[in-house]
PATI-908900 format. One record per residue (C-alpha): residue in one letter; x, y, z. Coordinates in steps of 0.05 Angstrom, whole numbers, padded with zeros to 5 digits, always signed. Layout:
# residues N
aXYZ/...
This chain:
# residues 453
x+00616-00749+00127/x+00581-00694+00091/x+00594-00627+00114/x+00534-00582+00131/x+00509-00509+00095/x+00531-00463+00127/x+00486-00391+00157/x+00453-00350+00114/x+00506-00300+00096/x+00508-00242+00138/x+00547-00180+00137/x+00595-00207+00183/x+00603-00270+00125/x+00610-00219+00074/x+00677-00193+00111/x+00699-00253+00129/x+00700-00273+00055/x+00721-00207+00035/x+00781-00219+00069/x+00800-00286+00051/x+00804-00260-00022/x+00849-00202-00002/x+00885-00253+00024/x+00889-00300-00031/x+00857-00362+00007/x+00818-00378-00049/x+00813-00459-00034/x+00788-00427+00035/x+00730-00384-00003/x+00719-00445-00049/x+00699-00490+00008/x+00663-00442+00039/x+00619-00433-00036/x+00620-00500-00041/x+00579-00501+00029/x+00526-00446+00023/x+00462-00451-00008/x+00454-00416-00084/x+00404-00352-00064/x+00465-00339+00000/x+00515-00348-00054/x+00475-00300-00104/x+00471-00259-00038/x+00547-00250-00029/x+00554-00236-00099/x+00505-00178-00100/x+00540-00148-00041/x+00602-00147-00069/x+00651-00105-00112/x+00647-00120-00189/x+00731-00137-00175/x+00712-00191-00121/x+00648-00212-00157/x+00688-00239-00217/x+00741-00269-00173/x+00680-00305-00134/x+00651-00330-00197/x+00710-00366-00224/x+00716-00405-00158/x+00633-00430-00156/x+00623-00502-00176/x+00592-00494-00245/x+00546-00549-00235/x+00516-00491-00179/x+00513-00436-00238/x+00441-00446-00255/x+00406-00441-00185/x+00447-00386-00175/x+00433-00339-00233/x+00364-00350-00225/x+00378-00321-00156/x+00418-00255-00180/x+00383-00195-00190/x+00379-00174-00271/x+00426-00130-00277/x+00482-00164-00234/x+00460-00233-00276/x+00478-00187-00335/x+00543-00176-00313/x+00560-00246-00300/x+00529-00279-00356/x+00578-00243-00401/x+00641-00265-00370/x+00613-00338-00385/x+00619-00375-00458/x+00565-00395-00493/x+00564-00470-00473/x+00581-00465-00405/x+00515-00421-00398/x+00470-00468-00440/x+00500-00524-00396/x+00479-00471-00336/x+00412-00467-00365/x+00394-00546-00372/x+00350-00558-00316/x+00332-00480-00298/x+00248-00477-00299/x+00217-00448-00361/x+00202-00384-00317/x+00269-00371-00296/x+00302-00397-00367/x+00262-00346-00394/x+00285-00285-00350/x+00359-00307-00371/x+00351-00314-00434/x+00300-00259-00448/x+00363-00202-00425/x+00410-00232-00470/x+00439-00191-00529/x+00412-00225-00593/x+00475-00256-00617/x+00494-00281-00544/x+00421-00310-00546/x+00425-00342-00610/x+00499-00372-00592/x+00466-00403-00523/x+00402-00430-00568/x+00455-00468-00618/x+00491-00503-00560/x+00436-00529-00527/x+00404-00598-00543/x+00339-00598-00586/x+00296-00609-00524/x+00329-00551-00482/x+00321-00501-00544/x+00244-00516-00553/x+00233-00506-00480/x+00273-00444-00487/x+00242-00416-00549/x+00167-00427-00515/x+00186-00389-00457/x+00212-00335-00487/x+00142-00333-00541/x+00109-00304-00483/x+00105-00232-00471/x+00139-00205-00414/x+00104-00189-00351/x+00048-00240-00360/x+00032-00299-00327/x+00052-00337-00386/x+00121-00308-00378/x+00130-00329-00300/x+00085-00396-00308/x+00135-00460-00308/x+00116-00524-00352/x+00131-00577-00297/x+00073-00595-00274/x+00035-00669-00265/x-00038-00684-00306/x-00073-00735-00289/x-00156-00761-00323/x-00216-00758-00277/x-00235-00834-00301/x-00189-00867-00268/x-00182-00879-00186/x-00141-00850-00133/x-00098-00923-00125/x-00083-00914-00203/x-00058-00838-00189/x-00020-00868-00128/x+00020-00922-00167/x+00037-00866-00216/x+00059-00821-00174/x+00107-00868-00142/x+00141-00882-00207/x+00171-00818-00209/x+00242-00812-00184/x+00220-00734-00147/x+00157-00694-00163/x+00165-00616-00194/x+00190-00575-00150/x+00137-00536-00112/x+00087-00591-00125/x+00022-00588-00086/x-00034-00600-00130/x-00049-00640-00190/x-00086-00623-00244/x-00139-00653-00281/x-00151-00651-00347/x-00189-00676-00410/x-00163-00713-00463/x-00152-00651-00501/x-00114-00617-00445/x-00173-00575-00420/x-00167-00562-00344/x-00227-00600-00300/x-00200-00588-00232/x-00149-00602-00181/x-00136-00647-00130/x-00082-00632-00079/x-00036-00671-00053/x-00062-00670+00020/x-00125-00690-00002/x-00102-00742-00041/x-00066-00784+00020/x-00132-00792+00055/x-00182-00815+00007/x-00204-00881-00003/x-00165-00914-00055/x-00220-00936-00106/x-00251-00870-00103/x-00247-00839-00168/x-00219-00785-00180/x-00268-00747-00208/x-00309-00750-00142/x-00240-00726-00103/x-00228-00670-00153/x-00242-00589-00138/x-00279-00568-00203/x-00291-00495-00173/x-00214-00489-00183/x-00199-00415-00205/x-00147-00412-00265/x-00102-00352-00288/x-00111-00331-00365/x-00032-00336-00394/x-00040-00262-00419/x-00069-00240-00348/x-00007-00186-00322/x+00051-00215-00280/x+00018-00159-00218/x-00043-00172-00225/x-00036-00257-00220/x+00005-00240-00151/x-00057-00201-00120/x-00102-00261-00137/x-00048-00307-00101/x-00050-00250-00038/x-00126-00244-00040/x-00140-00323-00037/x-00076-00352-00003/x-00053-00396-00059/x+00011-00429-00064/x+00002-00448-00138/x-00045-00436-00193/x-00053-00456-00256/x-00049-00421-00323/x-00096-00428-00382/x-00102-00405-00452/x-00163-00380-00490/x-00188-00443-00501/x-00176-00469-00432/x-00126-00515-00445/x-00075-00525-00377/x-00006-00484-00401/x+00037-00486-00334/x+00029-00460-00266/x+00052-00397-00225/x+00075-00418-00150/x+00085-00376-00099/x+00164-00371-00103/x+00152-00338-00165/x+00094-00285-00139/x+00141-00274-00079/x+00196-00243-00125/x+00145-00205-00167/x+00114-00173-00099/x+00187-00164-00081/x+00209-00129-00151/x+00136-00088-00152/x+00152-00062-00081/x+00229-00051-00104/x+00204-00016-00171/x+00164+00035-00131/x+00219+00065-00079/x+00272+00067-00141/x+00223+00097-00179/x+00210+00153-00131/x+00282+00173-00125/x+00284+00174-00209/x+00329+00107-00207/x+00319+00036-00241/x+00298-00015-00188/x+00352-00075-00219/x+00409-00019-00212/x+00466-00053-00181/x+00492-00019-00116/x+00563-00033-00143/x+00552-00014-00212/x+00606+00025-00247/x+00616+00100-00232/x+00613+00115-00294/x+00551+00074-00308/x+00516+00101-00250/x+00520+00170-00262/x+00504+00169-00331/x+00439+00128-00309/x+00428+00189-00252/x+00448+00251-00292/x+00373+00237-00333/x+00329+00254-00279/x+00371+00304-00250/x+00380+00351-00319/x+00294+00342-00319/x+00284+00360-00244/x+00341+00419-00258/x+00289+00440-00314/x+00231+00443-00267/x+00270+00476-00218/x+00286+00524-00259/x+00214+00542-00278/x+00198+00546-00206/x+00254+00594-00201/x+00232+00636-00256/x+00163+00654-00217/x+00200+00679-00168/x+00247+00713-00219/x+00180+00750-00248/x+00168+00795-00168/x+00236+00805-00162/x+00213+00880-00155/x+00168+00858-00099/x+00227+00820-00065/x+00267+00877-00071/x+00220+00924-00044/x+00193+00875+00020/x+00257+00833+00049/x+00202+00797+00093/x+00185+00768+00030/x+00238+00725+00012/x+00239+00701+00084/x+00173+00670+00086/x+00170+00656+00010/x+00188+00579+00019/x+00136+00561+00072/x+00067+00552+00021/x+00110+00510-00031/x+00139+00473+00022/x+00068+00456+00060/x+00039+00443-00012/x+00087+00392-00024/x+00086+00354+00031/x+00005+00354+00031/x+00009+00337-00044/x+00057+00283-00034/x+00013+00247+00027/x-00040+00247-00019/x+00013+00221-00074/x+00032+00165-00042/x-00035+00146-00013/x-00053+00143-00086/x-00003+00101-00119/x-00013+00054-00068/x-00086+00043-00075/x-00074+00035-00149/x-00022-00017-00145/x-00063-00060-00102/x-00117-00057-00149/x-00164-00013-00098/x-00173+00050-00149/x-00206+00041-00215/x-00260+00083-00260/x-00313+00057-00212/x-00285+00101-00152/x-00236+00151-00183/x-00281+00208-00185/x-00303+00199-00114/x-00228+00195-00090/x-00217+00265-00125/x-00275+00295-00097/x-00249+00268-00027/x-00180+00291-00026/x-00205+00358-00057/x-00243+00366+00004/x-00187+00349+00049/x-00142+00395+00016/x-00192+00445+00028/x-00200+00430+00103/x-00117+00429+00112/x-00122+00494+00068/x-00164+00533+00117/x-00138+00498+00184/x-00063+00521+00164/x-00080+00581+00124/x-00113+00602+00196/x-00051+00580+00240/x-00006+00613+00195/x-00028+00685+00192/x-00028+00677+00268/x+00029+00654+00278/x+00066+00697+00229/x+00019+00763+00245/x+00049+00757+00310/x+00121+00741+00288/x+00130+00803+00238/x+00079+00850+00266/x+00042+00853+00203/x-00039+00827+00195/x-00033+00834+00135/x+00039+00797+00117/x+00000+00739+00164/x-00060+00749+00114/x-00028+00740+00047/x+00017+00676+00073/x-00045+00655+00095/x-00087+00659+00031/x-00030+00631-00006/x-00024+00581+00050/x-00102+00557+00026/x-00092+00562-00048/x-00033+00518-00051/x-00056+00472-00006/x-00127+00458-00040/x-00090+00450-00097/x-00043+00404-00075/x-00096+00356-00049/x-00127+00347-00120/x-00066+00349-00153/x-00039+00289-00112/x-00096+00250-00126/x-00107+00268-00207/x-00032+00260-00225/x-00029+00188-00219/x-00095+00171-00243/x-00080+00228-00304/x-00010+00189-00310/x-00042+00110-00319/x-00091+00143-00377/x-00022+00156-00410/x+00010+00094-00390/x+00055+00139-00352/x+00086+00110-00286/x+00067+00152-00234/x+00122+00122-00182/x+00177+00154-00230/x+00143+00216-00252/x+00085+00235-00201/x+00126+00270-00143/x+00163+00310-00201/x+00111+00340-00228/x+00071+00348-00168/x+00131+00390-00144/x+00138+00431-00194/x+00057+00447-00195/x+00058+00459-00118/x+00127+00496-00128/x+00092+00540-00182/x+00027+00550-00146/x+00056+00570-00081/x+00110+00618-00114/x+00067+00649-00151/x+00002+00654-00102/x+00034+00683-00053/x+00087+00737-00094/x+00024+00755-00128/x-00020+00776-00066/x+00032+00801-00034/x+00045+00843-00105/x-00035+00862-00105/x-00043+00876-00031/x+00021+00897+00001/x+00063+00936-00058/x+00038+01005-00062/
């Protein structure tokens, strides 16, 4: 009797194998492998220790290896792949899509790669090397080559009997394709639609002709938005001449959603979104220490506006009290704005078209927030310190910053694409350091100008 998969792995799995290791019950953590599905396997493997991680892999059925790499995360892939010999990861690789072949293969160091081309069969290696001709990030690079073809001439019967002569069908299969007798795409007919049409109909009265294909050099983002905007759960791929390449499915757009979304909230803390959570220490502060010596820099030149009133600071203690309030309201205005921004543009809702009207919008906004706050803030502080005029100058530098900030939030990223800048990694940096800068140095300035005599 066959034993059945167990859960997903939870946490509580995770300990449960965590101490069976520590134990030494490794025919215990075997079975258990041997009974979870590859993407809970590639699961436990990510969440553990690089110690237990090497232990686990050692004690994996190899004829599992290939449905789990193409489960593991890059950088934790990385890791493994290199503890494995050349043939025993071109026998990994054997029947791995073209997609996924290509991710493994494509992070390889060159002699690893060219070791793993040698060992496999001729078939295997021309698969491989097509893959990997694509450039990365483009549909050609996530499209996969199984796919089924079939000629408008002939009837639905005929594409029946074929189909049952095939042992399984390509995994994700829900449309077939039709094509020319050069390989030019025609249409599709899906498999639903298939099953209910008369049998001698042919098939180029069943087919969709209005089907939508994706150019192989369209970008590996911008494919995923077409699959979100039209519900698709494959698509095919095309070249210039419209000949029928592969096909994209929706597993694939899932995990390039997944790594866009990933890619964005690393990027905003300055950190590489395939960084593995038990990387190294060593590894991982080298990889950190970057963007902290850059946003030490910029802190520093905030610092140094302050530096240039230190007469005024000495002169007016109040000063130094209040002094954080307008860069702190100017970034977190800037940064709403920010993140508004980057959004819209990774969704594909802010091009040339609109730009200028988005600037012109949150310009306006910042200037609304500017005199709403600038207003409750001289009351508020007026009151507190028992100076109109203390309230006044936080108050104009409460307006200054903040207008800025609202246009600065909004032209950084947009500034940032035109330089093929990513504005998830570098945006809220230098938007700091602007509304750092701006607030420092509006409000030492007036308070130099109006309150130092």
């Amino acid at each position: 009797m066959t034993e059945s998969p167990e859960k997903p792995s939870t946490p509580d799995h995770l300990v449960n194998i965590t101490q069976a290791l520590n134990s030494g019950m490794f025919v215990h953590v075997r079975r258990s492998l041997q009974q979870m599905r590859p993407g809970d396997v590639a699961w436990l493997l990510e969440a553990s220790p690089t110690p237990s991680r090497k232990v686990l892999w050692q004690l994996i059925d190899p004829d599992e290896y290939g449905e789990i790499l193409e489960e593991l995360s890059e950088e934790v892939r990385d890791g493994i792949v290199r503890l494995m010999e050349p043939s025993k990861l071109a026998a990994a690789l054997e029947d791995m899509e073209s997609d996924d072949l290509a991710d493994v293969l494509r992070d390889l160091p060159e002699q690893l790669l060219n070791q793993v081309l040698t060992e496999m069969d001729e078939q295997d290696r021309l698969r491989a090397q097509q893959a990997l001709s694509y450039p990365e990030d483009t549909a050609g690079s996530i499209m996969n080559t199984e796919f089924i073809t079939v000629r408008s001439d002939i009837s639905i019967e005929v594409v029946l009997r074929y189909l049952r002569l095939h042992s399984e069908l390509p995994e994700g299969t829900d449309t077939l394709y039709v094509v020319d007798q050069n390989n030019r795409l025609l249409g599709d007919i899906s498999l639903a639609s298939l099953v209910v049409q008369d049998p001698d109909t042919p098939v180029s009265e069943a087919m969709d002709t209005q089907v939508e294909a994706i150019p192989l050099t369209m970008s590996d983002t911008e494919a995923a938005k077409l699959f979100e905007r039209h519900d698709w759960l494959s698509a095919p791929v095309v070249d210039e001449n419209y000949q029928l390449m592969g096909r994209i499915t929706i597993d694939d757009v899932v995990d390039i959603i997944r790594e866009d979304g990933e890619h964005t909230m690393m990027a905003m803390a300055k950190m590489d979104d395939d960084e593995d959570t038990f990387a190294p220490v060593l590894t991982s502060a080298r990889r950190r220490s970057i963007w902290l010596t850059i946003n030490l820099g910029t802190a520093l030149l905030a610092a140094s506006v302050s530096n240039m009133f230190e007469a005024t600071l000495s002169q007016l203690a109040t000063l130094a009290v209040l002094m954080t309030i307008v860069p702190s309201m100017g970034g977190i205005a800037g940064n709403q704005t920010l993140a508004l921004v980057i959004r819209g543009m990774a969704v594909g809702h802010i091009g040339n078209s609109n730009a200028r009207w988005l600037l012109t919008k949150e310009a306006l906004v910042g200037l609304l927030n500017g005199i709403l706050w600038a207003l409750m803030v001289a009351i508020v502080v007026g009151f507190w310190k028992e100076s109109w005029q203390i309230g006044m100058v936080l108050g104009l530098a409460m307006f200054i910053n903040l207008s800025v900030a609202g246009l600065a939030g909004a032209a950084i990223p947009l500034v940032m694409r035109k330089f093929n800048i990513d504005p998830a990694l570098a945006g809220s940096m230098a938007l700091s350091t602007i509304t750092d800068i701006i607030g420092l140095l509006s409000f030492l300035g007036l308070a130099t100008l109006l309150l130092i005599h």
